[in-house]
Each structure stands twice: as structure tokens, then as C-alpha cells.
C-alpha positions as CSV (number, residue, x, y, z in Angstrom):
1,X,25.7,-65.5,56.7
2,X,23.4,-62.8,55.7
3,X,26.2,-60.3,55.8
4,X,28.5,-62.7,53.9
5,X,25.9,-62.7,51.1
6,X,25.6,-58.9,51.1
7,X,29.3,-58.3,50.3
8,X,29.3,-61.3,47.8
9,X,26.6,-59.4,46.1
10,X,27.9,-56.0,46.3
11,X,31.2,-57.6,44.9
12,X,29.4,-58.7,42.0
13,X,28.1,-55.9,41.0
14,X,31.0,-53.4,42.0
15,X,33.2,-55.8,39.4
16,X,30.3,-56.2,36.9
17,X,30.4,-52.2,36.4
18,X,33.9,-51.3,36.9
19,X,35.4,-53.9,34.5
20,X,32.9,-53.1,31.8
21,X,33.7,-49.5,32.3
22,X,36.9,-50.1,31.7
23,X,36.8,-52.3,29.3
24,X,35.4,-49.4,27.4
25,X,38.7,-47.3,28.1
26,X,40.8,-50.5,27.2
27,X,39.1,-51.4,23.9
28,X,39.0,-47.7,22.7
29,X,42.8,-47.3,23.8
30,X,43.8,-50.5,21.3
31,X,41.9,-49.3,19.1
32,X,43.1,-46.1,18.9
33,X,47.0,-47.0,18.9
34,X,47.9,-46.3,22.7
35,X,49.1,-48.8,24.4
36,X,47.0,-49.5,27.8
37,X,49.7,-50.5,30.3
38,X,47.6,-51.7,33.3
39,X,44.0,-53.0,33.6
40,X,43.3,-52.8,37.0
41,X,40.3,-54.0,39.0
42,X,40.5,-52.2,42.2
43,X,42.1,-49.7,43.4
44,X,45.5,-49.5,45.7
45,X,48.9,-51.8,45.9
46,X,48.8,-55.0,43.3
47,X,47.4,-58.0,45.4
48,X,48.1,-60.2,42.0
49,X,48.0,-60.6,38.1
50,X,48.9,-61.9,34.8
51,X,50.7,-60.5,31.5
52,X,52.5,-62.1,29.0
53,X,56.6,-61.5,30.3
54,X,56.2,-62.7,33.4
55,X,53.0,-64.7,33.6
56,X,50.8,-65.3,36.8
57,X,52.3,-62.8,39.9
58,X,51.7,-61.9,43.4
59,X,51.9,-58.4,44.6
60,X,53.8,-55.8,43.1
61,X,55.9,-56.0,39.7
62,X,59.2,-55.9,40.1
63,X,61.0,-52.6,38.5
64,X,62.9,-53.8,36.1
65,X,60.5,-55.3,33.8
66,X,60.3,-53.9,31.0
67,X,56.5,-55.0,29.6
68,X,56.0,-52.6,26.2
69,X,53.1,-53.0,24.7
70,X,52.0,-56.1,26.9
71,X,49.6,-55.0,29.6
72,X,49.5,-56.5,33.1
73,X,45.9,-57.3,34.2
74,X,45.7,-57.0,38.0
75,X,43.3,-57.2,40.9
76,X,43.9,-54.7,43.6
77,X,43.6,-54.4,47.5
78,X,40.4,-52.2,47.8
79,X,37.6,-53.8,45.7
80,X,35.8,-50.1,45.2
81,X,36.5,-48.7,41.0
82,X,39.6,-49.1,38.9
83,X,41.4,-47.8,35.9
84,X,43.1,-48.3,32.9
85,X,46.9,-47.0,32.7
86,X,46.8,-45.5,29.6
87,X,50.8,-44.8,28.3
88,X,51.1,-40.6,28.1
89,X,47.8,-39.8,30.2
90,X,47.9,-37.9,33.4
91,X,45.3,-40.1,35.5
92,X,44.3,-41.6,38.9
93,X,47.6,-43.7,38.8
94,X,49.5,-40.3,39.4
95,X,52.2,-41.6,37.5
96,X,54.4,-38.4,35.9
97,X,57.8,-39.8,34.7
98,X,56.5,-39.7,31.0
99,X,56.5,-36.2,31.3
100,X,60.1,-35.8,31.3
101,X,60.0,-37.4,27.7
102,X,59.3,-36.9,24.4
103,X,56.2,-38.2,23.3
104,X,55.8,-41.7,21.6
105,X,53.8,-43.2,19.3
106,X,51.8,-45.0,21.1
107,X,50.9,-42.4,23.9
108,X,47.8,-40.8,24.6
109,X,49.1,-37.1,24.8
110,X,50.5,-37.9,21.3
111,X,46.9,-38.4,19.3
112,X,45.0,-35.8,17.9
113,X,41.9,-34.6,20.1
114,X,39.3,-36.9,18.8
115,X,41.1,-40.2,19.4
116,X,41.4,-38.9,22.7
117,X,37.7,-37.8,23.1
118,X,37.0,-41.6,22.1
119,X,39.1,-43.1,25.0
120,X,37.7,-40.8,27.8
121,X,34.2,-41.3,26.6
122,X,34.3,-44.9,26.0
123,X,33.9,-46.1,29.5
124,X,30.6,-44.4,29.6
125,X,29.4,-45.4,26.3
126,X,29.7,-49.1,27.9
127,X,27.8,-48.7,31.2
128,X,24.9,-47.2,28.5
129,X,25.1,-50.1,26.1
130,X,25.6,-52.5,29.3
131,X,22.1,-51.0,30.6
132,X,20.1,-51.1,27.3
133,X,21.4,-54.8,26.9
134,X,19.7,-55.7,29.9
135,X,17.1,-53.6,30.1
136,X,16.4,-55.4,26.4
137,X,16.8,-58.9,28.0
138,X,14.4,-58.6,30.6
139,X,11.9,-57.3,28.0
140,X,12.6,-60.4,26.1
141,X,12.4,-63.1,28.7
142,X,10.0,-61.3,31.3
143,X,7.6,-59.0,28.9
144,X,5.7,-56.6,31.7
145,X,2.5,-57.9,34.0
146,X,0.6,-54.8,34.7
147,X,-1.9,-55.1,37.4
148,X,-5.3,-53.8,35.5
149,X,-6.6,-51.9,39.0
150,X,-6.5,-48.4,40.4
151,X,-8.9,-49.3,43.0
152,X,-7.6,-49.1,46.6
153,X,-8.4,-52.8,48.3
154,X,-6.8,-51.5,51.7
155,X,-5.5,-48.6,53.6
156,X,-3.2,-49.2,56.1
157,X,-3.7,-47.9,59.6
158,X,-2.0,-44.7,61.2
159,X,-0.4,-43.8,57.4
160,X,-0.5,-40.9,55.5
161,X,-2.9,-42.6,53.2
162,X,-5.9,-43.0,56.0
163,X,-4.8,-39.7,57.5
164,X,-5.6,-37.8,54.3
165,X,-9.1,-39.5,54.0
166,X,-8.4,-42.0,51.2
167,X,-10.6,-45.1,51.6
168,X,-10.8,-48.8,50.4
169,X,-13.1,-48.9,46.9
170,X,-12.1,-45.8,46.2
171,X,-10.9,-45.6,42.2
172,X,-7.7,-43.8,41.3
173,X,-8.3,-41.3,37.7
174,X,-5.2,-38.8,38.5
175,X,-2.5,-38.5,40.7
176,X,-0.7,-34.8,40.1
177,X,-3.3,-34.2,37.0
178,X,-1.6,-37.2,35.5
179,X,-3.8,-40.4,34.9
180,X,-3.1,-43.7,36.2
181,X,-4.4,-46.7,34.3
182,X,-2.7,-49.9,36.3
183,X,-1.3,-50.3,40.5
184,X,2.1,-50.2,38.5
185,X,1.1,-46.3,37.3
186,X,0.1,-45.7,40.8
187,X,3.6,-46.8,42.2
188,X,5.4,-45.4,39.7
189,X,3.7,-42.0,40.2
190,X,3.9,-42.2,44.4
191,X,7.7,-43.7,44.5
192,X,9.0,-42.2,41.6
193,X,7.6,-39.4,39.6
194,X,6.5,-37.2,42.6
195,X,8.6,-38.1,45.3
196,X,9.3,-35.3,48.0
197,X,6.4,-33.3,46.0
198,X,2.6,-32.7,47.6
199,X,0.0,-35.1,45.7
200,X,-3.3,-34.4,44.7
201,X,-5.5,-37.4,44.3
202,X,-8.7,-37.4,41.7
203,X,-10.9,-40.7,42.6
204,X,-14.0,-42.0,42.1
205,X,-16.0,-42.3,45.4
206,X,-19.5,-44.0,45.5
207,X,-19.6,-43.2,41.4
208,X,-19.0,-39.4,42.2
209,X,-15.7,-37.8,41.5
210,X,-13.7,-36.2,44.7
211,X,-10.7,-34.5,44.4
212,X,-8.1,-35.0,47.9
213,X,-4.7,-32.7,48.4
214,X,-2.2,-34.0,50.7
215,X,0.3,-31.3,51.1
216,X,4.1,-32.1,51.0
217,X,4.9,-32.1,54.6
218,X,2.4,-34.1,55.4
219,X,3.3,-36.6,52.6
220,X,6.8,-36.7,54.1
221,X,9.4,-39.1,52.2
222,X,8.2,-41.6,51.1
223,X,11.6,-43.6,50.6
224,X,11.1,-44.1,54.4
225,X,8.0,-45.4,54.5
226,X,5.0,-46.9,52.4
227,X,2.1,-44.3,51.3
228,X,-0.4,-46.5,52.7
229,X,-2.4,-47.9,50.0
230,X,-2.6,-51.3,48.7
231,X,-4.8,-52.7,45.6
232,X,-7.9,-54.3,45.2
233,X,-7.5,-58.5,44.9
234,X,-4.7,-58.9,47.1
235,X,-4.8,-62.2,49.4
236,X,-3.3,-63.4,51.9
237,X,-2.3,-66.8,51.0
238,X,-0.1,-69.3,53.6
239,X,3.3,-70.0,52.5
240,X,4.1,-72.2,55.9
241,X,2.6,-73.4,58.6
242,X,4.5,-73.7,61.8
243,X,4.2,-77.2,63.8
244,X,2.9,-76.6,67.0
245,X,1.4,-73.7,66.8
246,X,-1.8,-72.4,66.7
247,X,-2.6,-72.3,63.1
248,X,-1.1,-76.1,62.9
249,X,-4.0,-77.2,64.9
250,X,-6.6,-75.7,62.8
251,X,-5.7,-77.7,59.9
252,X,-4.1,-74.6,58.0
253,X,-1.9,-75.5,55.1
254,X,-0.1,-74.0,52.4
255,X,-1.8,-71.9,49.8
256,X,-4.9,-71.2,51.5
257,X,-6.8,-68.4,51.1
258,X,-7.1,-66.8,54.7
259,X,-10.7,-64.6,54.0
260,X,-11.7,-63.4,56.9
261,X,-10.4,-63.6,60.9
262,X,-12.8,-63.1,63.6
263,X,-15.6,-60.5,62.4
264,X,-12.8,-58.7,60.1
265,X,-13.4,-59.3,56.4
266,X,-9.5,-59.9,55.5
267,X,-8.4,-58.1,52.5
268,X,-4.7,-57.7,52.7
269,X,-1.5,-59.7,54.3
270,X,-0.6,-56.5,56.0
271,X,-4.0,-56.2,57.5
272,X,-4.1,-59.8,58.6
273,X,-0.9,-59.1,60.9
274,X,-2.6,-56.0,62.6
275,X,-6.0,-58.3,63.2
276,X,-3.9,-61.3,64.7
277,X,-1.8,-58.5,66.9
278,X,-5.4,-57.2,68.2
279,X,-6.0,-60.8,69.7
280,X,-3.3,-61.3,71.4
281,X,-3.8,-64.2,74.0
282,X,-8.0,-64.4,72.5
283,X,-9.9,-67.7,70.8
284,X,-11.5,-66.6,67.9
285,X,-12.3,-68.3,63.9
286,X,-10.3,-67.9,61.7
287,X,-11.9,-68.5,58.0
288,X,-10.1,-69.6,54.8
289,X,-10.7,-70.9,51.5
290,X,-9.2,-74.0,49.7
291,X,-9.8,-75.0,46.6
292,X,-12.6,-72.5,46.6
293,X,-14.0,-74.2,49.1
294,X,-14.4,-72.0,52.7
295,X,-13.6,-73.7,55.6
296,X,-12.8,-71.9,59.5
297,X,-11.7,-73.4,62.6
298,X,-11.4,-72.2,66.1
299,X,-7.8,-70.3,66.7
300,X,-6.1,-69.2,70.2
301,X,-3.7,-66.7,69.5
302,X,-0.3,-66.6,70.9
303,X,0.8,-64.4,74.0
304,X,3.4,-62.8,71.3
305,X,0.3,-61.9,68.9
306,X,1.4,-64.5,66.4
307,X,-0.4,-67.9,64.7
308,X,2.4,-69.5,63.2
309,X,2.0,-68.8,59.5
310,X,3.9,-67.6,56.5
311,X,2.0,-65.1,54.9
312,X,2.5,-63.7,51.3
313,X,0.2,-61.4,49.3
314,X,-0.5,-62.3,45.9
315,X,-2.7,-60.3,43.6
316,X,-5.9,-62.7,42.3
317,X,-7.4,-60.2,39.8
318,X,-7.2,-59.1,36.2
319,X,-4.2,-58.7,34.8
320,X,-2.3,-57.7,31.6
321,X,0.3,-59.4,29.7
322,X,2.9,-57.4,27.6
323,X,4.8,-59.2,25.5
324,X,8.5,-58.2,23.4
325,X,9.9,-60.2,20.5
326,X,13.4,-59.1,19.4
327,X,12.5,-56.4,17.6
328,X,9.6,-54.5,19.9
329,X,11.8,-55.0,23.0
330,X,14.5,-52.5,21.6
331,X,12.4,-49.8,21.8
332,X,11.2,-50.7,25.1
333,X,14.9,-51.0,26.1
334,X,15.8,-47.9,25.1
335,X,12.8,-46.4,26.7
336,X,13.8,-48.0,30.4
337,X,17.2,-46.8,29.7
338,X,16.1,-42.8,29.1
339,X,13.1,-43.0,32.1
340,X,15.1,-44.8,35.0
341,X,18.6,-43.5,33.6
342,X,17.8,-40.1,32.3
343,X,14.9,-38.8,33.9
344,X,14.8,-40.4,37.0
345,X,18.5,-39.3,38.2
346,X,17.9,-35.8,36.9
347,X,14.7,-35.5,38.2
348,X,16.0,-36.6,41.5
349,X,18.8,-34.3,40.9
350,X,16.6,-31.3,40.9
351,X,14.5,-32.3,43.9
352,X,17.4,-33.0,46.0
353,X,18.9,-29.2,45.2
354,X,15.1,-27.5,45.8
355,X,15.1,-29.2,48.6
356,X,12.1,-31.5,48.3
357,X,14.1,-34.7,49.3
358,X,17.4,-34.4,52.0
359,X,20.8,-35.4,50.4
360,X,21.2,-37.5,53.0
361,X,18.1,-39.8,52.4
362,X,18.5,-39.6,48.5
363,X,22.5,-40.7,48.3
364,X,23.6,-44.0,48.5
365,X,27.3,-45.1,49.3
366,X,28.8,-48.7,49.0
367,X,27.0,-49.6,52.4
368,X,23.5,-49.1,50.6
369,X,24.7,-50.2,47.6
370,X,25.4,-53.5,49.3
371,X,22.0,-53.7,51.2
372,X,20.0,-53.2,47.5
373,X,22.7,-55.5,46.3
374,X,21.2,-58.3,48.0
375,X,17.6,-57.1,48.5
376,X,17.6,-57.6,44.5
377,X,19.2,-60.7,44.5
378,X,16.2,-62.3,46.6
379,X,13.6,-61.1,44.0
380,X,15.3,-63.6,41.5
381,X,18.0,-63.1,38.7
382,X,16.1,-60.9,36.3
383,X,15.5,-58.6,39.5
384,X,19.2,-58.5,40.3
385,X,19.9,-57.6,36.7
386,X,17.8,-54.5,36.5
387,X,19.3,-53.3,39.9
388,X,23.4,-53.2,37.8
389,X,21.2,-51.9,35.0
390,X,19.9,-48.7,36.9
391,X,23.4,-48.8,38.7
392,X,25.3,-48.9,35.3
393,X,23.5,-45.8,34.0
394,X,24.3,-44.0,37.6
395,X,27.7,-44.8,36.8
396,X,27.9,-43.6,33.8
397,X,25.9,-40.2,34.6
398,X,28.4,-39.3,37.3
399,X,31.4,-40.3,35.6
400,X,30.6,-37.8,32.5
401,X,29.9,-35.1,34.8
402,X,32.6,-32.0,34.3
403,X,34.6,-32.6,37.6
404,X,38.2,-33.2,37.4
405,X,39.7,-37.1,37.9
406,X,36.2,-38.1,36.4
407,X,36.2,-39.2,32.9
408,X,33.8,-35.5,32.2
409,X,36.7,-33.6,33.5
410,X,38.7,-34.9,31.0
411,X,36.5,-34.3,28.4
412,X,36.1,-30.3,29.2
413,X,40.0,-29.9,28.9
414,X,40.3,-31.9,25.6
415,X,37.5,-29.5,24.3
416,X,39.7,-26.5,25.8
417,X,42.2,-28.1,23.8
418,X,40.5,-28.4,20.7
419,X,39.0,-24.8,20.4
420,X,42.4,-23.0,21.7
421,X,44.9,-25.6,19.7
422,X,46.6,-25.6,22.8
423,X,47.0,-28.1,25.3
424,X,45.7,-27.3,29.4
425,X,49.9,-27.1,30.6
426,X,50.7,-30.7,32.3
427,X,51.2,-28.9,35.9
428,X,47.8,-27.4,35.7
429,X,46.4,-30.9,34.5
430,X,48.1,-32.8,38.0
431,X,46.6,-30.1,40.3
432,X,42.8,-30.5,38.5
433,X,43.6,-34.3,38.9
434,X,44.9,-33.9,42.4
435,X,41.6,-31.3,43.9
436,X,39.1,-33.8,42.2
437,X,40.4,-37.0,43.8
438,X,40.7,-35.2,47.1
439,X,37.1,-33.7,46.7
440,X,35.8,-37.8,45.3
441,X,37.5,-39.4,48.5
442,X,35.6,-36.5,50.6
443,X,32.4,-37.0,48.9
444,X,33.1,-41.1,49.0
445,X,33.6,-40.8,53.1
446,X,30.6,-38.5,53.6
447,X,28.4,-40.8,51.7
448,X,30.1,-44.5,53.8
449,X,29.3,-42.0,56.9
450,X,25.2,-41.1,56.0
451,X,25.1,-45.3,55.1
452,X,26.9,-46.4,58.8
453,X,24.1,-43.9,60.5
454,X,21.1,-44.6,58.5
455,X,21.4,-48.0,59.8
């Protein structure tokens, strides 16, 4: 079932993008005067489709219609991209026979340079806006909670964090010389900002300031694994509670407050589960609060170093509330869109060609894809619409970039075309087109390879 969800989800989003990228192409194609001859979602032989000669079809048109200006709208065998056939354009569909000839009015190659230079770029221009819309309705519905802490609450056992001599109360002022002024900064600036980079930690100790280094190797990726470090206020509160087990018979019910378990003062879910593990087949008392109220009970662990409880953490101090009406959340969008679309890819970019993070940890294929697909789907709808957001500006990054059979490849030869006044020669155009599929379908089976063994 879980695997069933994961492609329905990766489904989604693979159509979500691809048919508003092309939709772009389509739209600016009509508009333009060309006449767009297939919409295609997917990629491969014609599974079905609809257009206005021959209405609602299975599998491949037969070759004697004659369709003009109608287009056929089609679903194809492999559910990975797809393409607009635009009339008199040399493109993934291979298709040549125009060249033998003359142009016509409707066909691409026959519109001046510009016209062109909207249809190629138009795919892109969609993923952006599709990305600022949502980035602009999640500001609108959802605002931003910020969690007003730097304070560490909890570091986690055997990670980097303890190793480098970061304690619980310490107070985070700088990570990297930058300040930090919520947990969300803090995230940001460990996950994102300086990922594969050494960190240098400015904190308040015991109301004196101390200054820790981590160097890089020691850091290590942190896409892999968590830093360590947790905020102050997080509780473990009980989402279930098991029948028959131990935690049953103490009376434990949902949304209490474990505080403490044995003699450890319990700060953090994650350090709840390495307590309980520690007292594997022991009696102990387990202490909790409910309804501000404390209240313990006598608790025999499990020979499998388990209670019977749901735990979640949830965060029980001050917070912050950011609000957007429709007017402050378009800055805001616009700002998500630049950081996570702009920034963030290049930045990653960059690391990945110094070195700092492996290619093969920092790119994703459809196999990851699918896995974040439905990771983002559990946090809630909002959660799953920022994933095709950040996805949507990926998409449109790589398909502007200057490599032929993408939409940037393209581009480059139209401006060859308009600063010579001469076209790139049709036979050079079909080997360009040719190379860059051959070198995307490399690229594509390298990256469905590093997902299958990351497993």
C-alpha cells in the first residue's frame, strides 16, 4: 500500500509540473500564430487522446488524418516529461518531414526571432509563476510560526553535536558569523545555508560567551543524518497507548506530558526512546503530567526495550505568529521563490562542483523524487504544495540551462540567430537535438541508478 501511495504521489506531481510547463509552450504557441499539433503528457507511443476530427482514441492516430490546426491531446506510455509538437520546430518528437517544405504560416521556423524566444521560454516562465502562486498561498493561509528559541533543550547521544562539546542550555548568537534569532534560523543555517561547509558556533554558556569550531569532516553531511541538537520546550507527549502493554497498565493516556522516566529528567521524544532502551526488561517510575497535574506509576519495560506508546514532540514554548494579507504575502512569495529557487539550487550548485557535498548524495532522480513525494504528502496539503513549488522552480532552472534538447539550448541558437541574421543550418540543429537527448537519457539512468542504491 505504501508503495502504491508513493507512485500516486509522484504521479501527481510529475503531471502537475509537466502539464503546466507545457501549457506554457501551448499558450505562447496560439498566441503567437503557430499551430501546436500535439499536447502530450508523457513521453513514448500514444496510449490514448482526444481532438476535435476524430474525438476520444486509443493508441496511435491513424496516418491519414489530416488534423490542421486542431491539436490532439494525448497521454503517453512513460509518465516521466512531455512536449508540445509545435508545427516547423525541430524538437524531442524528432519529427523532420516539414523540412522538405516550404515554410507555412503558421510554423514556428517561419516567425521572426522574438516570437520564437516567447514559445521556448514560456514553459519556464510557468513553472516560476506556478511557484510564486503557491509560495503566495501558503503565506496567505499558513502565515509563518517561528519558534522564539536558540537555546539547545537536548543533544543527542554519539552525534556530531555532543562530540564537538555543545551542551543543553547552551544559547545560540552565531552560526558561521551569521546570527540566528528563532530554531527555524538555526535549521535553516545547519540544513541549508552551510551544508557540506565547517560551522563555527558563537553561544552563550553560563552567561559567558564561547566560541566552538567543528571542522567540515567532522561535520560530515548532514543530509544523512541529524546535527544533533534539539530546542528548549520540546515534550514528549503520548499520541497512543498500546493495550496490553506496559504503559496501558500505568494508566498512561493520550496527550500526557511524559516529564521524567526513572531518575532522567525527560526533555525530548528522542531522548525518551534511548532512556526506555537502557531499561530493557527493568521496573522503574515513569512520571507524567496531565492537566498540569504530575502523576507516575510503576513501569516494567519490555524485553524489546519498548512501553507501548506513541510518542510525538511538540514544542510548549514561546512562539511567534507572522501573519500575510494579500498584499504583504506577495513579497514574501517572491522572496521564497528567489531563496529556495535561486539561491538554494545555485548555492548547492557550487558546493557540489567544490566538492563540499558528493553528486551522488545531492541529486535526486524519479526514485527520490517519489520517496519526498509522499514524505510531503504526510505533513498535510500545504506541505505537499511547497514540495511541487521547490520542484517547479528546479524544473524550471534546469530546463533554461544552455544544453541542447532543453528549452536553454534552444534559446542560445535563436540568439545565434538573431545576432548573425542567419539561421543555425537544420542538419546541425538535429545533431545538437540528437547529442542532448542522448547525454539527458545518460544523465536520467545515472541519477534512477544513485536512487536504486541509496536505498
Amino acid at each position: 500500500m505504501a508503495f502504491l501511495e508513493t507512485i500516486f504521489y509522484f504521479l501527481i506531481v510529475i503531471g502537475i509540473l509537466v502539464f503546466i510547463h507545457e501549457l506554457g509552450h501551448f499558450i505562447a504557441a496560439r498566441l503567437m500564430g503557430m499551430r501546436a499539433e500535439i499536447f502530450a503528457l508523457g513521453i513514448g507511443p500514444r496510449l490514448l487522446g482526444f481532438n476535435r476530427v476524430n474525438g476520444f482514441t486509443f493508441g496511435k492516430l491513424k496516418d491519414d488524418i489530416e488534423l490542421g490546426e486542431i491539436t490532439d491531446y494525448r497521454l503517453c506510455a512513460f509518465p516521466i516529461g512531455g512536449y508540445v509538437k509545435v508545427a516547423g520546430m525541430i524538437d524531442e518528437s524528432m519529427d523532420k518531414e516539414f523540412l522538405n517544405t516550404e515554410p507555412k504560416p503558421w510554423e514556428y521556423r517561419s516567425k521572426p526571432v522574438w516570437k520564437r524566444m516567447v514559445v521556448i521560454t514560456a514553459g519556464v516562465i510557468m513553472n516560476v509563476i506556478l511557484a510564486i502562486a503557491i509560495f503566495y498561498g501558503v503565506s496567505l493561509i499558513k502565515g509563518k510560526t517561528l519558534t522564539e528559541t536558540t537555546t539547545i533543550g537536548y543533544v543527542a547521544p554519539g552525534s556530531t553535536a555532543q562530540s564537538s562539546g555543545l551542551k543543553p542550555s547552551d544559547k545560540i548568537i552565531r552560526i558561521n558569523s551569521v546570527n540566528v534569532h528563532n530554531w527555524e534560523d538555526v535549521t535553516k543555517s545547519l540544513y541549508i545555508d552551510n551544508l557540506g561547509q565547517g560551522l563555527t558556533f558563537e553561544i552563550q554558556r553560563s552567561n559567558r560567551d564561547t566560541v566552538i569550531n567543528i571542522p567540515k569532516d567532522q561535520v560530515g553531511l548532514l543530509t544523512e543524518r541529524n546535527f544533533g541538537i534539539f530546542p528548549e520546550h520540546l515534550v514528549p507527549i503520548v499520541t497512543m497507548v498500546v493495550e496490553g502493554k506496559p504503559a496501558a497498565t500505568t494508566g498512561l493516556k493520550a496527550e500526557d506530558i511524559i516529564t521524567k522516566f526513572g531518575d532522567e529528567e525527560i526533555r525530548n521524544n528522542e531522548q525518551l526512546v534511548s532512556v526506555i532502551k537502557s531499561y530493557a526488561n527493568q521496573t522503574t517510575r515513569i512520571y507524567w503530567l496531565r492537566d498540569n497535574k504530575e502523576m507516575s506509576a510503576e513501569i516494567t519495560v519490555d524485553s524489546d526495550s519498548t512501553i507501548g506508546v506513541g510518542i510525538s514532540a511538540t514544542y510548549k514554548g514561546p512562539v511567534k505568529e507572522v501573519s500575510y494579507n494579500v498584499f504583504s504575502a506577495i513579497p514574501k512569495a517572491f522572496s521564497d521563490t528567489y531563496y529556495y529557487g535561486i539561491e538554494v539550487f545555485f548555492g548547492s550548485m557550487a558546493k557540489i562542483f567544490k566538492g563540499d557535498i558528493p553528486f551522488n548524495k545531492a541529486i535526486g532522480g524519479p526514485v527520490k523524487i517519489a520517496q519526498v513525494s509522499a514524505q510531503s504528502a504526510e505533513g498535510g496539503l500545504l506541505s505537499f504544495l511547497s514540495f511541487i513549488a521547490l520542484l517547479s522552480m528546479s524544473l524550471a532552472i534546469i530546463n533554461i540551462l544552455p544544453v541542447p534538447a532543453l528549452d536553454g539550448g534552444h534559446f542560445i541558437l535563436l540568439c545565434y540567430e538573431a545576432v548573425t541574421r542567419k539561421p543555425v543550418p537544420h542538419k546541425v540543429q538535429i545533431v545538437l537535438q540528437n547529442v542532448g537527448f542522448a547525454l539527458l537519457i545518460i544523465l536520467m539512468l545515472f541519477v534512477i541508478y544513485n536512487d536504486i542504491i541509496s536505498l
